[in-house]
C-alpha positions as CSV (number, residue, x, y, z in Angstrom):
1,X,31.1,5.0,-82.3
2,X,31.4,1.8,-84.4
3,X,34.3,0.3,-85.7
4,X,34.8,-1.4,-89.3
5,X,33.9,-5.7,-88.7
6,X,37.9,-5.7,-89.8
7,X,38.9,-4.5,-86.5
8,X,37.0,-6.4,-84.8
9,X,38.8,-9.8,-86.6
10,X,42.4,-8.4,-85.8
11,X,43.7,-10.2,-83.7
12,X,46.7,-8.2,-81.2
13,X,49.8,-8.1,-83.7
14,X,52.0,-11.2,-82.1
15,X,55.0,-9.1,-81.3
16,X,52.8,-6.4,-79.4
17,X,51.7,-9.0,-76.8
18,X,55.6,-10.1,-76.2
19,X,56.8,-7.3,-76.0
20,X,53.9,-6.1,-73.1
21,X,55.1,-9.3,-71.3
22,X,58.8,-8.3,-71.5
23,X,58.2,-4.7,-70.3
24,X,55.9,-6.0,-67.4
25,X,59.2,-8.3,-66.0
26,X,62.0,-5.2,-66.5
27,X,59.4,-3.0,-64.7
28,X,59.4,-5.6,-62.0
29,X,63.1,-5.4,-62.1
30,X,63.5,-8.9,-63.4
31,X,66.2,-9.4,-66.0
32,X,64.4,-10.8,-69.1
33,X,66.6,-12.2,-72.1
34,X,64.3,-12.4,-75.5
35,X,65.1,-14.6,-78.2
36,X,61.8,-13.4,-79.4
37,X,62.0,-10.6,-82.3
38,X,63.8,-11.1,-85.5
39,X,65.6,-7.7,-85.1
40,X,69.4,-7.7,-85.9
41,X,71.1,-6.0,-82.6
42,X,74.1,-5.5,-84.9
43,X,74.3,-1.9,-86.0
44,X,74.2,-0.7,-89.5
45,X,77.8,-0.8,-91.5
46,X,79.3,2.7,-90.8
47,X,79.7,3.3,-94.6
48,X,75.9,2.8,-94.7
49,X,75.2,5.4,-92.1
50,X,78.1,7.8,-93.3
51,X,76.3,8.5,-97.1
52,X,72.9,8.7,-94.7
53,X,74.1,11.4,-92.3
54,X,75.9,13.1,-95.8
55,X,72.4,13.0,-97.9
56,X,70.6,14.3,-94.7
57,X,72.2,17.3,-95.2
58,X,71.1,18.2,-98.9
59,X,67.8,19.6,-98.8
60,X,66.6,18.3,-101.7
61,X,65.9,15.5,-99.6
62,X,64.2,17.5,-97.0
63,X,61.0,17.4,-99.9
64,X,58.1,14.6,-100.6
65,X,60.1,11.7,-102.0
66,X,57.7,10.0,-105.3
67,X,56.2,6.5,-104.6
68,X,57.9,5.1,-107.8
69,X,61.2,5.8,-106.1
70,X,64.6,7.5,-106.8
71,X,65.6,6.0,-110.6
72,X,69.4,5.3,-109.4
73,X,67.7,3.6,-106.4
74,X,65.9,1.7,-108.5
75,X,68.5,0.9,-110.7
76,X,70.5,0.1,-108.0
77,X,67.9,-2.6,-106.7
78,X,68.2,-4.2,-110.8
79,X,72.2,-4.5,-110.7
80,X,72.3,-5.9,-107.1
81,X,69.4,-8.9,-108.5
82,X,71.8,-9.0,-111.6
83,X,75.1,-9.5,-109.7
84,X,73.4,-11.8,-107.0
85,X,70.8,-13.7,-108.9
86,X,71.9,-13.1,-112.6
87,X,68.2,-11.8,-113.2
88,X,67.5,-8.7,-116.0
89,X,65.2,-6.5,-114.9
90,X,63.8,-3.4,-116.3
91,X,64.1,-0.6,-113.3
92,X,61.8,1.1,-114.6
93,X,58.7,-1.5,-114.9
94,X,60.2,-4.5,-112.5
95,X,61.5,-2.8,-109.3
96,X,59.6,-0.9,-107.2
97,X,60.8,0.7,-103.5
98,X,59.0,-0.2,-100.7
99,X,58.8,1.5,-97.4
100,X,60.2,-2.0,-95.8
101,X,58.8,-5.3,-97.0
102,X,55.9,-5.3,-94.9
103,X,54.0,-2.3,-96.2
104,X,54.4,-3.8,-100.0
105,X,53.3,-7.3,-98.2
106,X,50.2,-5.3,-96.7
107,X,49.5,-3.5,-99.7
108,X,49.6,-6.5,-102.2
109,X,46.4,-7.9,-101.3
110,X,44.8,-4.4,-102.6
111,X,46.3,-5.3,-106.3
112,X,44.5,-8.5,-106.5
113,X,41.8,-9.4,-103.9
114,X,38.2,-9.0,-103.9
115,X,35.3,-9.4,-101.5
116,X,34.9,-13.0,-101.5
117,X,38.8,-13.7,-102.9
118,X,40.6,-16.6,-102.1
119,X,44.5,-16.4,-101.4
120,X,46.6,-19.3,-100.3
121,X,48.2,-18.6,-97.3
122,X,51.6,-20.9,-95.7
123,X,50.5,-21.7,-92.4
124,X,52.7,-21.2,-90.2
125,X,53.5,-18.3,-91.8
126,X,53.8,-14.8,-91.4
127,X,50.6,-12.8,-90.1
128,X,50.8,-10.0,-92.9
129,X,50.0,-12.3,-95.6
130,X,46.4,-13.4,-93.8
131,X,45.5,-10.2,-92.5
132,X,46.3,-8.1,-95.7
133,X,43.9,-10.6,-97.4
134,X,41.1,-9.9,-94.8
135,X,41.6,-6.0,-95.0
136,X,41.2,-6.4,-98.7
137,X,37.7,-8.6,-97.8
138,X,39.2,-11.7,-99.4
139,X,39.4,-15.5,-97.0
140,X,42.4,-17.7,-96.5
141,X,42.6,-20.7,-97.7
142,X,46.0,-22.2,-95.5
143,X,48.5,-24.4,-96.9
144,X,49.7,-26.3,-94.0
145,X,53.6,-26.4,-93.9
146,X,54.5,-29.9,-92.5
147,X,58.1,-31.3,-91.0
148,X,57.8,-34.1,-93.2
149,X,57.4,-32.3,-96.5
150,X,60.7,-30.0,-95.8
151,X,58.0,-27.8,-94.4
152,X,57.2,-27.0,-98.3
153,X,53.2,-26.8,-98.8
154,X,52.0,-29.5,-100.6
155,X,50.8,-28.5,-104.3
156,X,49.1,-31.6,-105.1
157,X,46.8,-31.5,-101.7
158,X,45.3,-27.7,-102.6
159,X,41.6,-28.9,-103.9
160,X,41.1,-28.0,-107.6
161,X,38.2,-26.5,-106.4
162,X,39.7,-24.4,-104.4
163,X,42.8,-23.5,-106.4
164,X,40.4,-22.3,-109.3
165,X,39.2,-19.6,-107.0
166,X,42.5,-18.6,-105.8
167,X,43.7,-15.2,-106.9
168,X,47.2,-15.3,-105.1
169,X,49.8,-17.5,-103.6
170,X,52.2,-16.4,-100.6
171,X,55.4,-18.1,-100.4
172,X,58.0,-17.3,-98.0
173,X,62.1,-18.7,-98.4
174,X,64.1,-19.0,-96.3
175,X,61.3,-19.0,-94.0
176,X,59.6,-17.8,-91.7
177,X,59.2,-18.9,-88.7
178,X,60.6,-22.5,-89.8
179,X,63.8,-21.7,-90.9
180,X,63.1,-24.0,-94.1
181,X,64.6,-23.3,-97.5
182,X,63.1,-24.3,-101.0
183,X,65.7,-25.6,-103.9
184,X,64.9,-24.2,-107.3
185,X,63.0,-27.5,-108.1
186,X,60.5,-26.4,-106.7
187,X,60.0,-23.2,-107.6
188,X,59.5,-24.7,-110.9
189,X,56.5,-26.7,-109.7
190,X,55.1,-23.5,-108.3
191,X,55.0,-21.4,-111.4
192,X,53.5,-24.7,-113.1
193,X,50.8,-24.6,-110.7
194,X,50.6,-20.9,-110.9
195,X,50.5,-20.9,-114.5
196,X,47.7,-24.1,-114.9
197,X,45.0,-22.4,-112.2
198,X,46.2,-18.5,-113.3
199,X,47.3,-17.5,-109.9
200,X,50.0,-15.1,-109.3
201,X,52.6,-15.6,-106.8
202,X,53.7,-13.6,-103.8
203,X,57.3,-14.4,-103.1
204,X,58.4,-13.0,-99.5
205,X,62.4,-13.5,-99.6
206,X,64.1,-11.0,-97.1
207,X,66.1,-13.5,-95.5
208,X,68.0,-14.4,-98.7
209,X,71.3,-13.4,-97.7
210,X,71.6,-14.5,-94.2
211,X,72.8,-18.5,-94.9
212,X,75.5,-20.5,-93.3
213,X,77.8,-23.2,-93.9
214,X,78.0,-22.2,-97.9
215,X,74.5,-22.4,-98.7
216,X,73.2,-19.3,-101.4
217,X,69.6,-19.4,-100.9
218,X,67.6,-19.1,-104.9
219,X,65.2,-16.1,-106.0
220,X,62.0,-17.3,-106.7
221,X,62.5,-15.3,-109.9
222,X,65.3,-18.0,-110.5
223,X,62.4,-20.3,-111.5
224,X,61.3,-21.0,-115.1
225,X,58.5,-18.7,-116.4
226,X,58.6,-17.0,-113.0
227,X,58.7,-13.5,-114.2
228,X,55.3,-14.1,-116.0
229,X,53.3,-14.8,-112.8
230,X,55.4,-13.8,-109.9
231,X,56.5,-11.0,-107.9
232,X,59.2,-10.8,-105.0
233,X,59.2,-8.6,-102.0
234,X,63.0,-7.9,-100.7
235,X,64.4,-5.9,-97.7
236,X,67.8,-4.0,-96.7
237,X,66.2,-4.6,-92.9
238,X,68.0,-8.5,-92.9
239,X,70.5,-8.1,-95.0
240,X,72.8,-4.7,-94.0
241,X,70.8,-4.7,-90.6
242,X,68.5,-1.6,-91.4
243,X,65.6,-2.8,-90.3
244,X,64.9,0.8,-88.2
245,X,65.4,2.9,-92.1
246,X,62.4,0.7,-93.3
247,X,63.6,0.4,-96.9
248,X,62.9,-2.7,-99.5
249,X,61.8,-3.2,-102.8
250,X,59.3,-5.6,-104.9
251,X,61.0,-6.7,-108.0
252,X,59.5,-8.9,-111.4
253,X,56.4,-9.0,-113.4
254,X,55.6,-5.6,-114.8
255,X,51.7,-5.7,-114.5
256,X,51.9,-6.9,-110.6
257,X,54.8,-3.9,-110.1
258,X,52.5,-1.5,-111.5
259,X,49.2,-2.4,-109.8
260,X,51.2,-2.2,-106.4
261,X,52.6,1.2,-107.6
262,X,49.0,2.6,-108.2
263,X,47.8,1.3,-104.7
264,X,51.1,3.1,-103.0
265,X,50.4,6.1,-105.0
266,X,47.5,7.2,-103.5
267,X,48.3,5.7,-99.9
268,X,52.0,6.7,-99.5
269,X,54.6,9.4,-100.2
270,X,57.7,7.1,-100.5
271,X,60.6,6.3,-99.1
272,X,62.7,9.5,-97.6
273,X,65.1,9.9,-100.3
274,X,68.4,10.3,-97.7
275,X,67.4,6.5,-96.9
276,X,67.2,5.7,-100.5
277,X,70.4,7.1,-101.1
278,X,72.0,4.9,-98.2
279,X,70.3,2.1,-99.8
280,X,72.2,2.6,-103.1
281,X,75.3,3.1,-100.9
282,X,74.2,-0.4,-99.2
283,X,73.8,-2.2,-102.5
284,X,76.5,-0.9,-104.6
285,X,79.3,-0.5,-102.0
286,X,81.3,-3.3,-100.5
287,X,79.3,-6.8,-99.5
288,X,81.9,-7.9,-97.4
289,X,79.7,-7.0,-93.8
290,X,77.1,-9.5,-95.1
291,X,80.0,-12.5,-94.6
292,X,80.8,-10.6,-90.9
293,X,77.5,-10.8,-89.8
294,X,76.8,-14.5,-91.2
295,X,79.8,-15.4,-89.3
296,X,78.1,-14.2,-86.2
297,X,74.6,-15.1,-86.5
298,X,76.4,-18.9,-87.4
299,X,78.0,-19.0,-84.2
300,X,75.2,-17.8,-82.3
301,X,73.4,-20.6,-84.1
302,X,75.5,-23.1,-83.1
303,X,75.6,-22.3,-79.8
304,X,72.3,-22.3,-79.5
305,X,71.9,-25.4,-80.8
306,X,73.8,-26.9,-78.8
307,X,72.2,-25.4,-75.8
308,X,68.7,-27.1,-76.6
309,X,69.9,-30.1,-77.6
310,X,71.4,-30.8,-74.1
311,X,68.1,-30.0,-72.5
312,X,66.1,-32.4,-74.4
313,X,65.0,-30.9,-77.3
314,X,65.4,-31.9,-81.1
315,X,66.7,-29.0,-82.9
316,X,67.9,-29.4,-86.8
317,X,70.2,-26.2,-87.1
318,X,68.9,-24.2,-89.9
319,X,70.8,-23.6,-92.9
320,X,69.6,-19.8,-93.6
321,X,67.6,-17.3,-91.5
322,X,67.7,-15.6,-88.1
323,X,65.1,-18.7,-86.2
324,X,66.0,-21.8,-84.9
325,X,62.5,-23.4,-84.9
326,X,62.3,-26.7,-82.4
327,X,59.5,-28.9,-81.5
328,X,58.0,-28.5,-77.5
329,X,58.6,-31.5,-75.2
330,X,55.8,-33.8,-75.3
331,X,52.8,-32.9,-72.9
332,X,53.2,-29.3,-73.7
333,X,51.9,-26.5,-76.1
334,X,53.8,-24.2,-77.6
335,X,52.0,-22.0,-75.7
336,X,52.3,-23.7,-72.2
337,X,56.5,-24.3,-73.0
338,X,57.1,-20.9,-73.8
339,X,54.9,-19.3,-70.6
340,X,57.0,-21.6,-68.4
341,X,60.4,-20.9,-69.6
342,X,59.2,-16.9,-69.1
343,X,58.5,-18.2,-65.6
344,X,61.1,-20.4,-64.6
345,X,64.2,-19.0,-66.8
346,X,62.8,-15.5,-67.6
347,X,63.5,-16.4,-71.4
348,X,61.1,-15.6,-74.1
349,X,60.4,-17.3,-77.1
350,X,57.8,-17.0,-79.4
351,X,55.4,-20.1,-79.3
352,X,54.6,-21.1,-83.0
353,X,51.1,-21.3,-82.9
354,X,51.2,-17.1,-82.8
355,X,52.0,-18.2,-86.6
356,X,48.9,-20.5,-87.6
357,X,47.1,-23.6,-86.0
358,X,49.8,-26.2,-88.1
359,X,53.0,-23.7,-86.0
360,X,51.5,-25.7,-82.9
361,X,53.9,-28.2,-80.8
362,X,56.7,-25.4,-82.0
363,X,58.9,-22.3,-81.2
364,X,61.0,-19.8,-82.6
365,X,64.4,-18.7,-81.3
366,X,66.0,-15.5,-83.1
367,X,69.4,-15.1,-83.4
368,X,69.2,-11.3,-83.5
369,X,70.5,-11.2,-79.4
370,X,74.0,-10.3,-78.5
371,X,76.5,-12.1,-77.7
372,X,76.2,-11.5,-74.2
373,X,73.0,-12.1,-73.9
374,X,73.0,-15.1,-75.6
375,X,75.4,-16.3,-73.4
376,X,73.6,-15.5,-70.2
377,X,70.4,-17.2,-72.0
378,X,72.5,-20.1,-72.4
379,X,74.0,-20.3,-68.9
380,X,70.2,-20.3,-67.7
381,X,69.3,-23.3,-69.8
382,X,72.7,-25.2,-68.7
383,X,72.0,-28.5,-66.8
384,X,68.1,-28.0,-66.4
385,X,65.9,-30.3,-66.1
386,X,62.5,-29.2,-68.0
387,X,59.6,-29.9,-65.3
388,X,56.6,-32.5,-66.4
389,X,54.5,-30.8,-68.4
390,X,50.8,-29.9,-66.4
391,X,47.7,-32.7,-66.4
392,X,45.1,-31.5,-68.4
């Protein structure tokens, strides 16, 4: 049989290959602590789970749910951007449910790339946002994210040339894998860019509500003129730890809502309506577990910190996210540092080049690990001396 040239051009989903590696060692009876998925190991707030078990029940919900979503879902979605970003939106033309970010993130490229399409990709970035763009036929142009810029791409090095072509910008705050936030400022310099080269911007912001130390992370619909270009994908998975319910939502202009809607339409059933009704419960209810868990995923960060820090390595202790994202010791990739602490330390990390060619010399450490773990992990890395790297 042959396959489409797509498969052929995937390349094995990052996670899949660490988490083979991680089953190998526990097979082998070898006790592994990963600091290598972004998945929150805190459970779902009972309340959350208590209007779940109660609409699982009702068999209404037994049915197809509709792709456009539950309207008190979706309304739901509008007051909780109101209350948190003081944004307006139109619930029924601005919001739209999404099976989890990811599958909107997948489908987006669908709504606006053609054979031949150019979208501007962050490298290092998220995989999603290239490989949607290749199943839709289109090429990435990548945007390298750089230490010294705040690890912001920089606008003013995209060719003309190339930002004439572009259909679509990804952007991704706090982000991913870097742990980097973006002020409003520049936001504003996006949509002017957007707006001047008629691009429309992808905003992926699921990590918006996991900040420390009193930061409040902005909504790329914050920025001026946003709504007229823009569109941002948002997720319950970070924020009230649901990432098993798969449930998020795309939110601002009305044409880009729409176009997704159409694609979903025909590709998807929804989201089960029992989980949309837990989302309402998770949007409308109390807020107060979102303060809990930053409280934990703070100290977690802290100690972790601390931990690399005293073996050598420069860490600058992110200010929102799950990662902590640190530069390898010299001599190394972040390939080769991240093989040799599964060996010596049997700790995984994920080496930052699995996020682009610009995530090399780096890697990511989640937070999502508990406590115990993290502790253990952090035992293992006390007083160690990291070996010389190997002569190439």
């Amino acid at each position: 049989m042959k396959f489409a040239e797509r498969i052929s051009k995937l390349q094995p989903y990052l996670f899949v290959e660490i988490s083979r590696k991680i089953n190998e060692k526990r097979a082998a009876g070898i006790d592994v602590i990963t600091f290598a998925i972004g998945d929150p190991d805190i459970p779902t707030p009972p309340h959350i789970l208590n209007r779940l078990l109660e609409a699982s029940r009702d068999p209404k919900n037994h049915r197809y749910p509709e792709s456009e979503g539950l309207p008190e879902f979706r309304r739901a979605i509008a007051h909780w951007y109101q209350k948190r970003f003081g944004l307006t939106l139109d619930p029924d033309k601005e919001v739209l449910p999404l099976i989890g970010a990811k599958e909107g993130i997948g489908h987006m490229a669908l709504c606006f790339i053609d054979p031949g399409d150019v979208a501007l990709v962050p490298d290092p970035g998220y995989p999603v946002y290239s490989v949607g763009t290749m199943f839709a036929g289109g090429e990435s142009y990548f945007m390298p994210l750089a230490e010294e810029n705040g690890w912001l791409p920089d606008l003013e090095a995209i060719p003309p040339e190339v930002a004439r072509k572009a259909k679509v910008m990804w952007l991704n705050y706090p982000n991913n894998p870097t742990s980097a936030v973006a002020p409003l400022d520049y936001f504003n310099k996006v949509v002017e860019f957007a707006k001047r080269y008629d691009i429309a911007v992808c905003h992926d912001g699921p990590y918006t509500e996991v900040a420390y130390d009193g930061y409040k992370p902005v909504s790329f619909l914050q920025a001026k003129g946003a709504m007229d270009v823009a569109i941002e994908f948002h997720s319950l998975s970070k924020t009230y730890n649901m990432t098993g319910w798969r449930v998020g939502m795309a939110v601002g202009n009305a044409q880009m809502i729409n176009a997704l809607m159409r694609v979903k339409s025909n590709l998807d059933s929804g989201i089960p309506q029992a989980i949309q009704i837990a989302g309402i419960e998770a949007l409308t209810a109390s807020q107060e577990s979102i303060e809990e868990h930053n409280g934990i995923y703070q100290r977690r960060r802290d100690r972790l910190v601390a931990a690399l820090r005293s073996i050598g390595l420069r860490v600058t202790p992110p200010q929102a996210s799950l990662y902590v994202w640190t530069r390898v010791p010299e001599g190394y990739t972040s390939a080769s540092f991240a093989g040799m602490l599964l060996e010596e330390k049997d700790i995984v990390v994920t080496p930052g080049s699995g996020y682009g060619a610009y995530g090399e010399g780096y890697i990511r450490l989640s937070l999502t690990l508990s406590d115990a773990d993290l502790e253990r992990g952090i035992k293992r890395l006390s007083g160690w001396r990291i070996p010389s790297p190997p002569k190439r």
